[in-house]
C-alpha positions, 0 to 999 in steps of 0.5 A: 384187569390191566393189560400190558402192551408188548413191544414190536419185538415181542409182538414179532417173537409171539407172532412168529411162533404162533404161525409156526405152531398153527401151520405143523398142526394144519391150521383150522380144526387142528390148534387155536387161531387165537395166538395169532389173532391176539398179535393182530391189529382188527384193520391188518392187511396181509398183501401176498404177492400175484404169482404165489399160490395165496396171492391176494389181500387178506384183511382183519384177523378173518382173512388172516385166519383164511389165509392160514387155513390156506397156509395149513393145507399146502404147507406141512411145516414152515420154519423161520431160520437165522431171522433178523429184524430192523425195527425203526418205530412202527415200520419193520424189516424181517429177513428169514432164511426159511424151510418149508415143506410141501404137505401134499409132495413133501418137497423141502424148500429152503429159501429167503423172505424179506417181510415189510411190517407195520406195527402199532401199540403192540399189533401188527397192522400191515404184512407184505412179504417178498418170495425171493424166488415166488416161482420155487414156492408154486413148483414145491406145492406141484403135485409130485 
């Protein structure tokens, strides 16, 4: 059996809709994991940054997988909107308006992300997302 390797973009496009679709559905239990995880190089590190209600390092596809079940819980629905993206070898730029709504408050929260991406032979190795307003993400998440 051959394998075919996806492009970064490709990667990019599979990624973003498995996310999507694992987070509506509330994450572990709910859907498979194994859309995202099939997107994921086994080193990958997710760095969210201090301040955000998931902040922390998330390695391999495991703490990726945490990380989603967090992202499940707090997050009802996440919607990556009017997305574009740099790609330049392995090194990847995404600017997304994005609507998140809050699973507990069902507090909307429409705001801009820009994410540094890595990716190598078809998997994403490294995540670091940037809130443009990390303090409207915790408030959103506040109990109503």
């Amino acid at each position: 059996m051959t394998t075919t390797k996806l492009t970064t973009s490709e990667t990019l496009t599979r990624f973003y809709a498995a996310e999507t679709a694992y987070i509506a559905a509330g994450g572990p239990g709910r859907a498979g994991f194994e859309e995202i995880a099939a997107c994921l190089d086994p080193q990958v590190v997710l760095h969210q940054a201090p301040g955000l209600p998931y902040a922390g390092d998330w390695h391999g596809p495991e703490g990726i997988e945490r990380f989603m079940a967090v992202m499940g819980e707090a997050w009802q629905s996440v919607e990556f909107l009017d997305q574009h993206r740099i790609i330049d070898g392995p090194d990847v730029v995404v600017t997304s308006r994005v609507r998140f709504v809050a699973r507990a408050s069902g507090r909307v929260l429409e705001s801009r992300m820009v994410q540094l991406m890595s990716v190598r032979d078809g998997k994403i190795t490294e995540i670091r997302p940037f809130y443009w307003d990390p303090a409207a993400v915790t408030t959103a998440l506040q109990d109503p």
